[in-house]
C-alpha positions in Angstrom: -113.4 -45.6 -79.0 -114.7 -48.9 -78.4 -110.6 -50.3 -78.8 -109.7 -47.9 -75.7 -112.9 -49.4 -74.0 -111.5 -53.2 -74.5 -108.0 -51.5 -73.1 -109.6 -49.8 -70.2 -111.3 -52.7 -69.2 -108.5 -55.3 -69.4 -106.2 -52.9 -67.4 -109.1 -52.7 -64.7 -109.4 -56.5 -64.9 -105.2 -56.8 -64.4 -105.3 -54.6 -61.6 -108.1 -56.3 -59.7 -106.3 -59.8 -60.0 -103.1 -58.8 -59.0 -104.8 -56.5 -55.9 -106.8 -60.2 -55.2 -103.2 -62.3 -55.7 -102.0 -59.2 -53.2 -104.5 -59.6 -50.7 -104.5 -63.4 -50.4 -101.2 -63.7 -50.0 -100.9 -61.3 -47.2 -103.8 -63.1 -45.9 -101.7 -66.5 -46.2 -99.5 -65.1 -44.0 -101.1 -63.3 -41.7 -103.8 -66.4 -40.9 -100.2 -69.0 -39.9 -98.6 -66.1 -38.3 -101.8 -66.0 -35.9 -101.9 -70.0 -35.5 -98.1 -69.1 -34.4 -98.7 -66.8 -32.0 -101.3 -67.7 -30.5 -100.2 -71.1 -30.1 -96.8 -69.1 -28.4 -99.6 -67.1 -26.4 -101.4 -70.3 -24.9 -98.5 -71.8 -24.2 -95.9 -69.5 -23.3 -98.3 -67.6 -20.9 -99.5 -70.6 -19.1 -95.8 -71.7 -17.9 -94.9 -67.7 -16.7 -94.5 -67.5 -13.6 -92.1 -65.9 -10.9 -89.6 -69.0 -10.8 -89.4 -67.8 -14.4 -86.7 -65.3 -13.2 -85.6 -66.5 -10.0 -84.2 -69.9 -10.7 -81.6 -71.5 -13.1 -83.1 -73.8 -15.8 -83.6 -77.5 -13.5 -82.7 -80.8 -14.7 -85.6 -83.4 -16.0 -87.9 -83.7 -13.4 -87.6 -80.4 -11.3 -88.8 -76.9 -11.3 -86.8 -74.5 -12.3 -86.4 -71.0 -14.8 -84.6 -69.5 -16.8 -83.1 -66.8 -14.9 -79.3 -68.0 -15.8 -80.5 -68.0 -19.9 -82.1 -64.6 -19.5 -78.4 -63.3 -18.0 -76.4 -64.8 -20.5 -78.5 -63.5 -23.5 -78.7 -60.3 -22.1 -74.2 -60.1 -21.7 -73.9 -61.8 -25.2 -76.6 -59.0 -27.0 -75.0 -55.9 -25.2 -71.4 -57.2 -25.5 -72.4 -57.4 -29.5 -73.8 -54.3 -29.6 -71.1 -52.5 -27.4 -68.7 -53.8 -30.4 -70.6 -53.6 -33.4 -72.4 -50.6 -33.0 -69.4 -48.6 -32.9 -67.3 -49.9 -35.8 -70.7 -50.1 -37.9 -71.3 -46.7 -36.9 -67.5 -45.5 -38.2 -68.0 -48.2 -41.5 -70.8 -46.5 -42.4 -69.8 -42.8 -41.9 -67.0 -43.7 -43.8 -69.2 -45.1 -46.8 -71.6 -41.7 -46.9 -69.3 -39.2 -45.9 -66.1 -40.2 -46.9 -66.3 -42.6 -49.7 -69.0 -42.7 -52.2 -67.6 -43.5 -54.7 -64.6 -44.6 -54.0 -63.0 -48.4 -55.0 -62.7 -49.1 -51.5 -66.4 -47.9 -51.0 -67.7 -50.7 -53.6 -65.6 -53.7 -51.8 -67.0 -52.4 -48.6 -70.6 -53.0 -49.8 -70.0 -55.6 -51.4 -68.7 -57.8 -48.3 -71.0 -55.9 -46.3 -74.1 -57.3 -48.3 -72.3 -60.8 -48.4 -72.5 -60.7 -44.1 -76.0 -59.5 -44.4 -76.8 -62.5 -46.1 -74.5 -65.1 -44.7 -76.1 -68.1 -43.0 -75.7 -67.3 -39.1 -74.2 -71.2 -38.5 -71.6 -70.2 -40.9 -70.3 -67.4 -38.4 -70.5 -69.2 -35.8 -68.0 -72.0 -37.5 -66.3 -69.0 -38.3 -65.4 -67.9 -34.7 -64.9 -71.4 -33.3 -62.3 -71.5 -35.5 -60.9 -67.8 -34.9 -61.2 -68.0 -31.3 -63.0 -71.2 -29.6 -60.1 -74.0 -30.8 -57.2 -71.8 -30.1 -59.2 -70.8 -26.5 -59.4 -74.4 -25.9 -63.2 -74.1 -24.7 -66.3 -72.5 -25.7 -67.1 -69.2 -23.6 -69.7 -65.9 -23.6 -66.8 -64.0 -25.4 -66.8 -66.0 -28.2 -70.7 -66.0 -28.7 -70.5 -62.4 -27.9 -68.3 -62.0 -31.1 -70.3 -64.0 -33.7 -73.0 -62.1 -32.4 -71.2 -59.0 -33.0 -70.6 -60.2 -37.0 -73.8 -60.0 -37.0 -75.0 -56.5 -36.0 -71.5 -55.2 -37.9 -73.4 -55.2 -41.3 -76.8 -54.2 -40.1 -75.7 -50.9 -38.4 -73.3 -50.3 -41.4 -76.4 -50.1 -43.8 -78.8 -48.2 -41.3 -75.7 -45.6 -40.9 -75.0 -45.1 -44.6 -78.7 -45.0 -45.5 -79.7 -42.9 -43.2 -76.6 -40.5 -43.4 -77.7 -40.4 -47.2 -81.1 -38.7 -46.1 -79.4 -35.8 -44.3 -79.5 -32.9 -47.4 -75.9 -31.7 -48.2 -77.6 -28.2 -47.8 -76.8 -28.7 -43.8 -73.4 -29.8 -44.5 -72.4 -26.9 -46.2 -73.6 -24.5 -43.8 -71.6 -26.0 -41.3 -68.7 -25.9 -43.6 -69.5 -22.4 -45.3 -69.4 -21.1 -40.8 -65.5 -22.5 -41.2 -66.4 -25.6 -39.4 -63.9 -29.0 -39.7 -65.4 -32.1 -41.6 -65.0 -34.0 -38.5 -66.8 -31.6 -36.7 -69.6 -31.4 -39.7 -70.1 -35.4 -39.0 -70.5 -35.0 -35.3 -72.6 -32.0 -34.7 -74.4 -31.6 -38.1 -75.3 -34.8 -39.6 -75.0 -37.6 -37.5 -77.5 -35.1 -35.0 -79.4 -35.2 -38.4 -79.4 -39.2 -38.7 -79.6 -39.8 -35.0 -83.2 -41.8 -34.5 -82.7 -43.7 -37.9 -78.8 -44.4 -36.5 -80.6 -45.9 -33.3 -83.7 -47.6 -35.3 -80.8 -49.8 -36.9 -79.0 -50.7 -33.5 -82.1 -51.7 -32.3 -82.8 -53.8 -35.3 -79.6 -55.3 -34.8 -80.8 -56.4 -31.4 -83.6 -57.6 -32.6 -82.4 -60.0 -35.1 -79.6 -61.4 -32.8 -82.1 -62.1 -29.8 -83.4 -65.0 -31.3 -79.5 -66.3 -33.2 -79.3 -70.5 -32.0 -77.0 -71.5 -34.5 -73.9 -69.4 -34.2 -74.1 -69.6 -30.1 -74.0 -73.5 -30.2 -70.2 -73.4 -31.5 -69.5 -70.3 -29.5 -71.2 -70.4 -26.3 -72.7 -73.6 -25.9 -74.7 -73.7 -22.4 -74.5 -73.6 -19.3 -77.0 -75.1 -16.6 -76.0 -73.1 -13.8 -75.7 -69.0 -13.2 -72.3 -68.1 -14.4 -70.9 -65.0 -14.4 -67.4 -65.8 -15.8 -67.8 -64.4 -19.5 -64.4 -66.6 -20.4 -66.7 -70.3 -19.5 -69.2 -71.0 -21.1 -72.6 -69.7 -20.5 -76.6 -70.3 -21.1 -79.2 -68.4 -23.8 -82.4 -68.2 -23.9 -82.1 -69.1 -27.7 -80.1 -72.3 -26.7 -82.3 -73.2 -23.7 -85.6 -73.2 -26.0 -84.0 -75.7 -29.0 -82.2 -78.0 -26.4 -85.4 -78.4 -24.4 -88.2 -78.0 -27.0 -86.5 -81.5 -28.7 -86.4 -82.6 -25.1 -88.7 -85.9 -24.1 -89.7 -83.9 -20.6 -93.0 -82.1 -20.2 -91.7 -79.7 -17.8 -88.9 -78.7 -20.3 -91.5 -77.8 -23.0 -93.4 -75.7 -20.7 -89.9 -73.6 -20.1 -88.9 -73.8 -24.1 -92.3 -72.2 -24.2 -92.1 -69.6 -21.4 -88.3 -68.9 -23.3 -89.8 -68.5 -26.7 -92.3 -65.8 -25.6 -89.9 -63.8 -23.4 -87.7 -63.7 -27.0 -90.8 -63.2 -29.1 -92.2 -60.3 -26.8 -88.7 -58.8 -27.0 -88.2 -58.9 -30.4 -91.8 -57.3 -30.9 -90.9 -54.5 -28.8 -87.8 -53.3 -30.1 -89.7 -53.7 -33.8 -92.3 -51.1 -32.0 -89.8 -48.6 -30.5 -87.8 -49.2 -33.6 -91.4 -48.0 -35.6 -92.0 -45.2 -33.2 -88.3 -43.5 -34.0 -88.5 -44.1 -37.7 -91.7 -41.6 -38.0 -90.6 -39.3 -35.3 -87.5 -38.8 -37.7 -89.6 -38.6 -40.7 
């Protein structure tokens, strides 16, 4: 009795350190994330204003915004997700439904995991070598592309995952009514999958809204409004590291205004991305 006392006790004593190691080091973070945001919140809100979005980022000395950044983030993200989202959707169908446990199946995961890791300025070399150097000049398509290597692997893993869920009792209905594989995917489990299939794309988005590195060999910048998706073009991501390392006050107050526009974006596709997850569950 008294040996399963001593027992008892140490267990207790176990739990409650690593619940205290737990708890600080949640703490930790939480206390620097809330010197980083509110830091961002002082900051960022005190150089908002309307110019913000109605003017083109100014040279040293002059007001300006960020409305020509805002643009060319905003065709880079949906060209990326217009491309990836469909062939991750496909790659990742493939992998559930398909696939398995198939050879093919393991290589797929296998270099998908390897691109969900990869260091982002290692696409972006990637890409300035597939398409900037033979283009002869950097330009949105090619930033719109790395960013599309990004969100490729992202939605594939959301898909399979979340096709993976769907229980095979619904598949066989459909099939046991004399319904076509193809039209099982459409109708029966993809319908199943649908808000965990968009939670992905939209964490996709939210990852690539803040990518610097891979836009600086693909993109580069662009002071004034440009439209032409073959020159090169501004990003909000771009904007804030060029002027945060900038000797100009006025260009810290934009890098600042830039980095909360990216940060409040982020945090509200992380919400909506939230808010579909339990609805599905």
């Amino acid at each position: 009795m008294h040996a399963n006392s001593t027992l008892y006790a140490r267990r207790r004593a176990a739990n409650f350190a690593f619940i205290a190691l737990s708890l600080g080091a949640a703490l930790f973070g939480l206390v620097w994330l809330a010197f980083i945001l509110g830091a961002l919140l002082k900051d960022g809100i005190a150089a908002l204003g309307p110019h913000l979005f109605t003017e083109v980022t100014p040279p040293p000395g002059a007001e300006g915004g960020l409305i020509n950044a805002i643009f060319g983030s905003v065709v880079m993200s949906l060209g990326a997700v217009l491309l990836g989202t469909p062939i991750g959707l496909f790659a990742g169908t493939y992998l559930a439904e398909y696939a398995r446990h198939g050879r093919l199946s393991f290589v797929v995961r296998f270099v998908n995991d390897i691109l969900l890791s990869a260091p982002s300025i290692v696409i972006g070399l990637f890409i300035y070598e597939l398409i900037v150097v033979p283009m002869g000049h950097f330009s949105a398509i090619a930033g719109a592309v790395a960013l599309t290597v990004i969100v490729i692997p992202v939605v594939i893993r959301t898909t399979e995952n979340m096709l993976l869920l769907v229980p095979n009792g619904l598949r066989e209905a459909a099939a046991a009514l004399g319904a076509p594989r193809s039209y099982v995917i459409k109708l029966v489990t993809w319908k199943a999958a649908q808000a965990g299939i968009i939670t992905g794309v939209l964490l996709a988005v939210a990852r690539i809204a803040g990518e610097t590195a891979p836009l600086l060999f693909t993109a580069l910048n662009n002071q004034f409004m440009s439209t032409d998706i073959t020159k090169p073009i501004a990003s909000l991501p771009v904007v804030i590291f060029q002027y945060a390392l900038s000797p100009y006050e006025d260009w810290h107050k934009l890098a600042w205004a830039g980095a909360l526009l990216v940060t409040a974006t982020v945090l509200t596709l992380s919400i909506i991305a939230r808010l579909l997850e339990k609805k599905r569950t």
